[in-house]
Jmol script that loads the backbone (N, CA, C; Angstrom):
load data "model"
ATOM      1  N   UNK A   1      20.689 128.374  63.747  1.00  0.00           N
ATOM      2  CA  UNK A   1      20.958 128.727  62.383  1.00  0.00           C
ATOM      3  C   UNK A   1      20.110 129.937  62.018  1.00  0.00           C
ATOM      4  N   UNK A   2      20.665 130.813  61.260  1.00  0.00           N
ATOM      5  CA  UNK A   2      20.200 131.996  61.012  1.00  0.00           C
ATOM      6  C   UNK A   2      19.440 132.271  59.766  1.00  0.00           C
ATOM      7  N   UNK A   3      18.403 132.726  59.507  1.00  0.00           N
ATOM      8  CA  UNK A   3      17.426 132.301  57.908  1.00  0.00           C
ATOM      9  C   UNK A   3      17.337 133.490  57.231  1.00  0.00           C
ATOM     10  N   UNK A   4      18.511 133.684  56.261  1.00  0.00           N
ATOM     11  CA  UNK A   4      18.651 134.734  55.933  1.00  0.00           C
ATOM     12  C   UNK A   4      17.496 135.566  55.340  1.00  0.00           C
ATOM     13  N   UNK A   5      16.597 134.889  54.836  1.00  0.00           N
ATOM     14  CA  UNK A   5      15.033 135.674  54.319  1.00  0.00           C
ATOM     15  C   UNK A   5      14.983 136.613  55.611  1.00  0.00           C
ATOM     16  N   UNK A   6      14.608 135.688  57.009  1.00  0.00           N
ATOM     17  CA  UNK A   6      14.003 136.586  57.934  1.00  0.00           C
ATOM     18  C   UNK A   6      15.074 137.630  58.839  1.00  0.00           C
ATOM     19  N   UNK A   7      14.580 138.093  58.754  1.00  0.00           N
ATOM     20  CA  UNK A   7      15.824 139.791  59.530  1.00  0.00           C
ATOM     21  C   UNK A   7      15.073 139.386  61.014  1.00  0.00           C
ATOM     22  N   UNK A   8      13.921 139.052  61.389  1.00  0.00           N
ATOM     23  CA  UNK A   8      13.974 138.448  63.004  1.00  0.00           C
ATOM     24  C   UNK A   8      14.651 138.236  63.570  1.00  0.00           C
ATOM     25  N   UNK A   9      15.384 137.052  62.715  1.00  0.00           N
ATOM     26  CA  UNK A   9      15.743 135.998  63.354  1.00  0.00           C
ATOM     27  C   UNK A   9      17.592 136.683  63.760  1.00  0.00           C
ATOM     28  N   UNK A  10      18.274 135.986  64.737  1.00  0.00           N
ATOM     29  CA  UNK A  10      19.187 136.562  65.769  1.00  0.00           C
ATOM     30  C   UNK A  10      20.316 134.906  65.651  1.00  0.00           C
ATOM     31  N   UNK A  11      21.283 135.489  65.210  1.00  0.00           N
ATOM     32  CA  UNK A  11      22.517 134.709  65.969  1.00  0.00           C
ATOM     33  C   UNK A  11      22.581 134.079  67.036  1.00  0.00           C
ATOM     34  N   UNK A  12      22.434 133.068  67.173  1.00  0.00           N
ATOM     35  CA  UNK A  12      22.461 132.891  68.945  1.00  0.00           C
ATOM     36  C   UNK A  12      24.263 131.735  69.597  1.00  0.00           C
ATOM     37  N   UNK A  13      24.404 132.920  70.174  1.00  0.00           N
ATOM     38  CA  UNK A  13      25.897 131.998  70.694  1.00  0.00           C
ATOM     39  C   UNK A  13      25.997 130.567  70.807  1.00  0.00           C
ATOM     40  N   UNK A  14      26.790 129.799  70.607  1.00  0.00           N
ATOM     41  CA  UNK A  14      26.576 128.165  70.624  1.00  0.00           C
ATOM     42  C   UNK A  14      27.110 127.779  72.100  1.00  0.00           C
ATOM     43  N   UNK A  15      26.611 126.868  72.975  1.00  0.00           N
ATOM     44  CA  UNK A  15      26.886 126.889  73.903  1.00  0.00           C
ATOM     45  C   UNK A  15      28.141 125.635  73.780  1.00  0.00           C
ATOM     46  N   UNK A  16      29.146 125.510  74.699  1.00  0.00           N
ATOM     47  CA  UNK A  16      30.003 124.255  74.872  1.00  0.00           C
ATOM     48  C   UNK A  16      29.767 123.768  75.785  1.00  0.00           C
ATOM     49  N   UNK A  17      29.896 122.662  75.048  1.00  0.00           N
ATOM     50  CA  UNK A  17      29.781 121.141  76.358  1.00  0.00           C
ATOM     51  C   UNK A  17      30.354 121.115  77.015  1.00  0.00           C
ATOM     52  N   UNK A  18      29.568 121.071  78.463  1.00  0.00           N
ATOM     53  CA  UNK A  18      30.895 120.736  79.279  1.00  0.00           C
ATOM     54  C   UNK A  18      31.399 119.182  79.445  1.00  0.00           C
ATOM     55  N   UNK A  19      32.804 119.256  79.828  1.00  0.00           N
ATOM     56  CA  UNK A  19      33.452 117.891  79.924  1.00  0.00           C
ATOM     57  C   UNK A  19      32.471 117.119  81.676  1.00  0.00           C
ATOM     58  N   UNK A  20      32.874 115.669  81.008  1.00  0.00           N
ATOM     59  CA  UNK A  20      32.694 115.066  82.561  1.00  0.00           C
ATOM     60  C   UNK A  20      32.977 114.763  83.360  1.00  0.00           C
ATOM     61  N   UNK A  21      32.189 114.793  84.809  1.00  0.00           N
ATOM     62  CA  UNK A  21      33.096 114.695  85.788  1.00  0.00           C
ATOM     63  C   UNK A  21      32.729 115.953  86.691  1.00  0.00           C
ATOM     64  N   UNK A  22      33.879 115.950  87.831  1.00  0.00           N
ATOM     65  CA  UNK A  22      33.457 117.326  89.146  1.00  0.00           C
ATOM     66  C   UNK A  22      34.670 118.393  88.337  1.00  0.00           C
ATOM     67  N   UNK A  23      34.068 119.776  88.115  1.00  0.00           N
ATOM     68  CA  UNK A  23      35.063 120.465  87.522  1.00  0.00           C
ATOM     69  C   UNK A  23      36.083 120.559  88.794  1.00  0.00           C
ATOM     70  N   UNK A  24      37.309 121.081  87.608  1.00  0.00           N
ATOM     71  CA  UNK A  24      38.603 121.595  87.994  1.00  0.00           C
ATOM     72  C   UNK A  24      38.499 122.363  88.894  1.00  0.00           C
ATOM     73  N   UNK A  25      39.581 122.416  90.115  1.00  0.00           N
ATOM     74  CA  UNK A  25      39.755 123.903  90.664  1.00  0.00           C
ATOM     75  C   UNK A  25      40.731 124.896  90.032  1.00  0.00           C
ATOM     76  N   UNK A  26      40.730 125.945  90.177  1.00  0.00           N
ATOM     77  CA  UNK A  26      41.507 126.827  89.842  1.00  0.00           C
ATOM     78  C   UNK A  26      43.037 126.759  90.388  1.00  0.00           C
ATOM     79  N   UNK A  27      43.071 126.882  91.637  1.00  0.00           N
ATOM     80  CA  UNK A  27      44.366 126.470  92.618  1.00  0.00           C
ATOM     81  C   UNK A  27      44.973 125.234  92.394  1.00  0.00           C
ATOM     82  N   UNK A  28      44.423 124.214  91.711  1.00  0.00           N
ATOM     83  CA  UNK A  28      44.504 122.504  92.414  1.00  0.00           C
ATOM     84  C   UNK A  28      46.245 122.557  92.250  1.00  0.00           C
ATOM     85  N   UNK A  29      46.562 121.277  93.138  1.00  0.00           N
ATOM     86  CA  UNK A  29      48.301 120.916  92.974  1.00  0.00           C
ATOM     87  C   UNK A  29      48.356 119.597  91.885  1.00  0.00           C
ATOM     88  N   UNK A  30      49.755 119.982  91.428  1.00  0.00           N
ATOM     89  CA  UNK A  30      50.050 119.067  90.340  1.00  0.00           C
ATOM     90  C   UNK A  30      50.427 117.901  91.275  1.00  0.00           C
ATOM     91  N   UNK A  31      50.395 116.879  90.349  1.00  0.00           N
ATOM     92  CA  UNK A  31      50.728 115.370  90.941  1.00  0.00           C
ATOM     93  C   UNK A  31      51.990 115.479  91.650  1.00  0.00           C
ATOM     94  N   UNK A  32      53.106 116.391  90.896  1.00  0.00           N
ATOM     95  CA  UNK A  32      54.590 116.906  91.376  1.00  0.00           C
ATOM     96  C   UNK A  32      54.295 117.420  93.119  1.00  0.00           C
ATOM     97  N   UNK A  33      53.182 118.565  93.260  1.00  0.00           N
ATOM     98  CA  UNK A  33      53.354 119.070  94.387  1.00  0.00           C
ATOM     99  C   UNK A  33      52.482 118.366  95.326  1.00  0.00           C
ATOM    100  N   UNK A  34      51.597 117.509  95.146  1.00  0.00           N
ATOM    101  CA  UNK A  34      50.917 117.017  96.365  1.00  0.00           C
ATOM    102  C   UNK A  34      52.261 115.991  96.347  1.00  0.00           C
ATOM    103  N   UNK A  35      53.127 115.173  95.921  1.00  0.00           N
ATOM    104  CA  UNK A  35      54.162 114.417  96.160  1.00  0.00           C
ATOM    105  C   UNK A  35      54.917 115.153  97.046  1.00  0.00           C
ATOM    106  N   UNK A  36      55.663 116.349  96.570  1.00  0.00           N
ATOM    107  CA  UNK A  36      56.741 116.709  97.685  1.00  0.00           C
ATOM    108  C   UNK A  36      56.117 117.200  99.140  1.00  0.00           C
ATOM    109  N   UNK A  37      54.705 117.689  98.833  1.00  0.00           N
ATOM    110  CA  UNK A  37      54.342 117.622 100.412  1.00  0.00           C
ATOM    111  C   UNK A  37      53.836 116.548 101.322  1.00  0.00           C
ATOM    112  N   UNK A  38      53.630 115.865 100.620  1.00  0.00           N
ATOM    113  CA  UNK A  38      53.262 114.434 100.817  1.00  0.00           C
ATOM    114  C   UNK A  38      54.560 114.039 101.646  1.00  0.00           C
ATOM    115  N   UNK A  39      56.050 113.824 100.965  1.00  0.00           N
ATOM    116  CA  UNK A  39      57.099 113.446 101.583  1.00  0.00           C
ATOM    117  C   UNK A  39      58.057 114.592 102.595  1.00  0.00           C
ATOM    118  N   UNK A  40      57.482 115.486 102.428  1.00  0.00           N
ATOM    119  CA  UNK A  40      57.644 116.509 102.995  1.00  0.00           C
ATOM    120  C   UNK A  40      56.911 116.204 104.798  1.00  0.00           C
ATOM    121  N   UNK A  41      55.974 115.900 104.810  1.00  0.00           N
ATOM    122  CA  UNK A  41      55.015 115.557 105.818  1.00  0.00           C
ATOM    123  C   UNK A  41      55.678 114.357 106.278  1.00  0.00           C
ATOM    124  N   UNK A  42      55.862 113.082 105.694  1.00  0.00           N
ATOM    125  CA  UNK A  42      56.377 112.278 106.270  1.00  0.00           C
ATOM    126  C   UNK A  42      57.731 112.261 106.908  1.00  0.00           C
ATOM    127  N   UNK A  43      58.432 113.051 106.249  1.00  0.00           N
ATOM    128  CA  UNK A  43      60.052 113.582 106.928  1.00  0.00           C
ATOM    129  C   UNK A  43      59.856 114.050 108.505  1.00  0.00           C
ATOM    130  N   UNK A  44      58.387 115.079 108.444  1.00  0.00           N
ATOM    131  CA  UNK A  44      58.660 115.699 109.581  1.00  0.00           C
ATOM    132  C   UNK A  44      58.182 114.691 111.155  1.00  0.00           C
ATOM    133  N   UNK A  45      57.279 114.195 110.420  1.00  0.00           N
ATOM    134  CA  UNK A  45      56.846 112.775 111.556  1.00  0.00           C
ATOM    135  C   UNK A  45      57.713 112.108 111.798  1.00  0.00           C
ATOM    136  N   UNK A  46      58.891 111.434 111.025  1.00  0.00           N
ATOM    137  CA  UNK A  46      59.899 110.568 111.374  1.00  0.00           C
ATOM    138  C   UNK A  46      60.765 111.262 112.448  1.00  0.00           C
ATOM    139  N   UNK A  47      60.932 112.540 112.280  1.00  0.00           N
ATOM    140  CA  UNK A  47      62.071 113.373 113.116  1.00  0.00           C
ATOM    141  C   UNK A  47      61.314 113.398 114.685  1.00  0.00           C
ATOM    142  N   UNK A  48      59.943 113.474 115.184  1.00  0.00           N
ATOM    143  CA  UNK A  48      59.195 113.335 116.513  1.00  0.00           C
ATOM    144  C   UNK A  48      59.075 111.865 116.673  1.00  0.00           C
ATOM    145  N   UNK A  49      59.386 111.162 116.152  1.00  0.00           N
ATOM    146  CA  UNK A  49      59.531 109.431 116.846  1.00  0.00           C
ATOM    147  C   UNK A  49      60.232 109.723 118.598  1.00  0.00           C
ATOM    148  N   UNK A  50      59.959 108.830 119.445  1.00  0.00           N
ATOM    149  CA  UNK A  50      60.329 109.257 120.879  1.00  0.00           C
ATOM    150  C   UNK A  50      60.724 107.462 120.738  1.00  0.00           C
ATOM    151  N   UNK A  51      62.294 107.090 121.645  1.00  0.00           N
ATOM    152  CA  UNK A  51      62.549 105.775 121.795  1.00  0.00           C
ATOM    153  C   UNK A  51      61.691 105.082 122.932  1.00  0.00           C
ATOM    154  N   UNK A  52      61.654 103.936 122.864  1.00  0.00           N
ATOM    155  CA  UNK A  52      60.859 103.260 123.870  1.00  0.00           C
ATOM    156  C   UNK A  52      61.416 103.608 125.032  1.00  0.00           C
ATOM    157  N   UNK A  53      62.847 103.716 125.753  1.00  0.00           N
ATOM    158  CA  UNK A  53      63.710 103.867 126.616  1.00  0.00           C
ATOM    159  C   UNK A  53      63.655 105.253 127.292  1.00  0.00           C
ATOM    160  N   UNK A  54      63.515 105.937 126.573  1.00  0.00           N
ATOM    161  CA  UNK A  54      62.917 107.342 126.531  1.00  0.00           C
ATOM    162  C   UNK A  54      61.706 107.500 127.524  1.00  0.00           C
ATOM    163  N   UNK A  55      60.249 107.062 126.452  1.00  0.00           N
ATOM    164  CA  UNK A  55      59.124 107.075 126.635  1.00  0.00           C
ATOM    165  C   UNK A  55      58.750 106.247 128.169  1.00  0.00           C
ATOM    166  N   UNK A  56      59.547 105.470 128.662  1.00  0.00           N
ATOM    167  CA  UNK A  56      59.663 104.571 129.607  1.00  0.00           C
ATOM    168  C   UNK A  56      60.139 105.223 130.393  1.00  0.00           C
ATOM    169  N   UNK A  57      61.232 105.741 130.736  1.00  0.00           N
ATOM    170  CA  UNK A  57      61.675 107.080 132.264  1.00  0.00           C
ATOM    171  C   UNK A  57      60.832 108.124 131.834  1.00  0.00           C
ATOM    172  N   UNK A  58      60.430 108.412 130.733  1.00  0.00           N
ATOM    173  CA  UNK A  58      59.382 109.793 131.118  1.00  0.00           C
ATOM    174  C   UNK A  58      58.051 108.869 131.706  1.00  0.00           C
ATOM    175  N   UNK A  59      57.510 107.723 131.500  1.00  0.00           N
ATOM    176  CA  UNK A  59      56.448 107.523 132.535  1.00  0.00           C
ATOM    177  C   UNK A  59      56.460 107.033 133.703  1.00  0.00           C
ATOM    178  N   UNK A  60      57.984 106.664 134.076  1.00  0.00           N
ATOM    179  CA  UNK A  60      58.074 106.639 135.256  1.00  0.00           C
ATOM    180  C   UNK A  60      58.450 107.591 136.606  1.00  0.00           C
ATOM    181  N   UNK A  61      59.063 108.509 135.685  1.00  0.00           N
ATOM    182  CA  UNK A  61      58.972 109.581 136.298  1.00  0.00           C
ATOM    183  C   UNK A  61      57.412 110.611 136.871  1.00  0.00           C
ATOM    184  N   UNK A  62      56.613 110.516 135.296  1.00  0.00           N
ATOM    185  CA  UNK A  62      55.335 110.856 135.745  1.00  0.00           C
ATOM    186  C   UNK A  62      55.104 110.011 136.682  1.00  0.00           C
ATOM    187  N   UNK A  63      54.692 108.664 136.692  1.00  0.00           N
ATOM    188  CA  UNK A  63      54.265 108.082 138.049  1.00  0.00           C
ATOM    189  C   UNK A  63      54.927 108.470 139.432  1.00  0.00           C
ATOM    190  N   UNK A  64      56.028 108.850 139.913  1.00  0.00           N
ATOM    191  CA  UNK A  64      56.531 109.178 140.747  1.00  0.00           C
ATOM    192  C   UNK A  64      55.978 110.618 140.800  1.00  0.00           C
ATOM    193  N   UNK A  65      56.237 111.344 140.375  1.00  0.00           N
ATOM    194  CA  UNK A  65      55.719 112.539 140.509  1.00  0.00           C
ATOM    195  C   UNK A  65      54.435 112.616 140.809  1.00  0.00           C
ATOM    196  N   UNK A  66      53.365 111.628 140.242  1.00  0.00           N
ATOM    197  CA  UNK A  66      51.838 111.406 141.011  1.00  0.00           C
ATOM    198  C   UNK A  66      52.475 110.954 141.739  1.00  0.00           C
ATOM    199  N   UNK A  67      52.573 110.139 142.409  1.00  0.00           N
ATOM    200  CA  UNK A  67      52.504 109.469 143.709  1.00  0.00           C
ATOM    201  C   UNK A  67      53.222 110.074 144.612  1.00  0.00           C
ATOM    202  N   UNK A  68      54.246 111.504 144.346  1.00  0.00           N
ATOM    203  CA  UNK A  68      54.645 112.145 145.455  1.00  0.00           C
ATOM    204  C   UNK A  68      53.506 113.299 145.845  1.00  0.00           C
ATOM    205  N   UNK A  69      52.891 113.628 144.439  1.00  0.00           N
ATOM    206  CA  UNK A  69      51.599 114.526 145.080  1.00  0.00           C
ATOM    207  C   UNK A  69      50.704 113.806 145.654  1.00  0.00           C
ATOM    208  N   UNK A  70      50.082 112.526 145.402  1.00  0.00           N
ATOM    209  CA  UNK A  70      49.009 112.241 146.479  1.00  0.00           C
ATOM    210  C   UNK A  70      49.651 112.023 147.632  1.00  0.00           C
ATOM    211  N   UNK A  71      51.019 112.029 147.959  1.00  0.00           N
ATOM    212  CA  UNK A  71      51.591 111.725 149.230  1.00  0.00           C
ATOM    213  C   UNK A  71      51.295 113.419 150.119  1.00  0.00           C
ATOM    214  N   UNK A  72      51.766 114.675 149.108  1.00  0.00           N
ATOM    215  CA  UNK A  72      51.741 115.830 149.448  1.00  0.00           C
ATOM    216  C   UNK A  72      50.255 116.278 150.175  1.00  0.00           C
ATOM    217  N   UNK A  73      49.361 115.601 149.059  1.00  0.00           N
ATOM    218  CA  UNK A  73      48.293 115.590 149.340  1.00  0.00           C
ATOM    219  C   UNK A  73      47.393 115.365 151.099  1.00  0.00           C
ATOM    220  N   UNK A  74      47.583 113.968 150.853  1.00  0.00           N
ATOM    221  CA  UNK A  74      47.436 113.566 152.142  1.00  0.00           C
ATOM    222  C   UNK A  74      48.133 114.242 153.284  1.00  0.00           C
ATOM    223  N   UNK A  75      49.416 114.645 153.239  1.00  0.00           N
ATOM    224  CA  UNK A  75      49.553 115.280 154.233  1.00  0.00           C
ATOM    225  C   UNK A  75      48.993 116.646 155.053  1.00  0.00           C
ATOM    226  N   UNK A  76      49.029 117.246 153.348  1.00  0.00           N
ATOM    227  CA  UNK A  76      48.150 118.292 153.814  1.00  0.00           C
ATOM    228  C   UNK A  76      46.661 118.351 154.322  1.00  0.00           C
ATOM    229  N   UNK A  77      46.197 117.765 154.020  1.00  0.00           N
ATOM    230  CA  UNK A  77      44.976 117.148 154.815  1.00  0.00           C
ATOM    231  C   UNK A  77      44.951 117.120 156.154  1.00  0.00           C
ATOM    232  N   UNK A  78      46.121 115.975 156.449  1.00  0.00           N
ATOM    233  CA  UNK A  78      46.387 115.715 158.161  1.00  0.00           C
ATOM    234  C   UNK A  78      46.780 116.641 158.954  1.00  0.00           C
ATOM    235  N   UNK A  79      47.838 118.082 157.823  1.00  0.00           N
ATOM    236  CA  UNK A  79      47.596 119.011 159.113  1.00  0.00           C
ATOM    237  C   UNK A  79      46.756 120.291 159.116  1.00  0.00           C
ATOM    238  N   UNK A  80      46.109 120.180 157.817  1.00  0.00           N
ATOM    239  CA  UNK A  80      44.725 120.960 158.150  1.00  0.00           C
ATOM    240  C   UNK A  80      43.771 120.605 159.216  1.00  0.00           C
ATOM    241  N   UNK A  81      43.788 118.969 159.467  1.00  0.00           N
ATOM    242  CA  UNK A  81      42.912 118.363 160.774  1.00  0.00           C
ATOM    243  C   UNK A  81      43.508 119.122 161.630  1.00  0.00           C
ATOM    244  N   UNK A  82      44.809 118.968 161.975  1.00  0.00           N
ATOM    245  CA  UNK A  82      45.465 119.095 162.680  1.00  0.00           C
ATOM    246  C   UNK A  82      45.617 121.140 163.254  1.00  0.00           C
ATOM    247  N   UNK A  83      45.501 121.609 162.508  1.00  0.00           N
ATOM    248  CA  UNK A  83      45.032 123.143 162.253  1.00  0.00           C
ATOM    249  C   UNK A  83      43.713 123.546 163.007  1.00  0.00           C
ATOM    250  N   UNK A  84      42.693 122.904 162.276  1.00  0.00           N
ATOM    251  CA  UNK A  84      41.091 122.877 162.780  1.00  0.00           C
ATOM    252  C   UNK A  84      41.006 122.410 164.518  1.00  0.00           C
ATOM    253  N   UNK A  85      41.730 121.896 164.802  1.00  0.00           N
ATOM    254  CA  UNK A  85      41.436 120.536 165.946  1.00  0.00           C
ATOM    255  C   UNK A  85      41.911 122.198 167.339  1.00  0.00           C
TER     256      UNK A  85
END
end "model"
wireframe off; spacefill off
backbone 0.3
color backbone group
């Protein structure tokens, strides 16, 4: 408050309260847009689901495919002995 007798004395800006809580961001998403990416995200996960039937000849195939390289393997071995000898 300013005392009009004294010419000293100075206006001083009033400060505002701040509200409570962690402030706002500037960017933040509305409830609207974290929703559509929200379901947006889940759409795209449903579409990479792999069937069990699927997932089942692709690991059996991987297993075959190991087990024809340690077969490759071993051989090559025997005629590297076989090389050396």
């Amino acid at each position: 408050m300013v005392d009009p007798q004294d010419p000293g004395t100075l206006a001083l800006p009033l400060t505002f309260k701040r509200s409570r809580g962690r402030p706002r961001k500037p960017n933040a998403l509305t409830a609207a847009e974290r929703a559509r990416r929200y379901r947006a995200r889940k759409k795209t996960l449903s579409m990479h689901v792999v069937s069990l039937a699927v997932h089942s000849d692709v690991m059996r195939e991987r297993d075959e495919a190991q087990a024809q390289v340690k077969q490759l393997r071993a051989e090559l071995e025997r005629l590297l002995v076989q090389l050396q000898a």
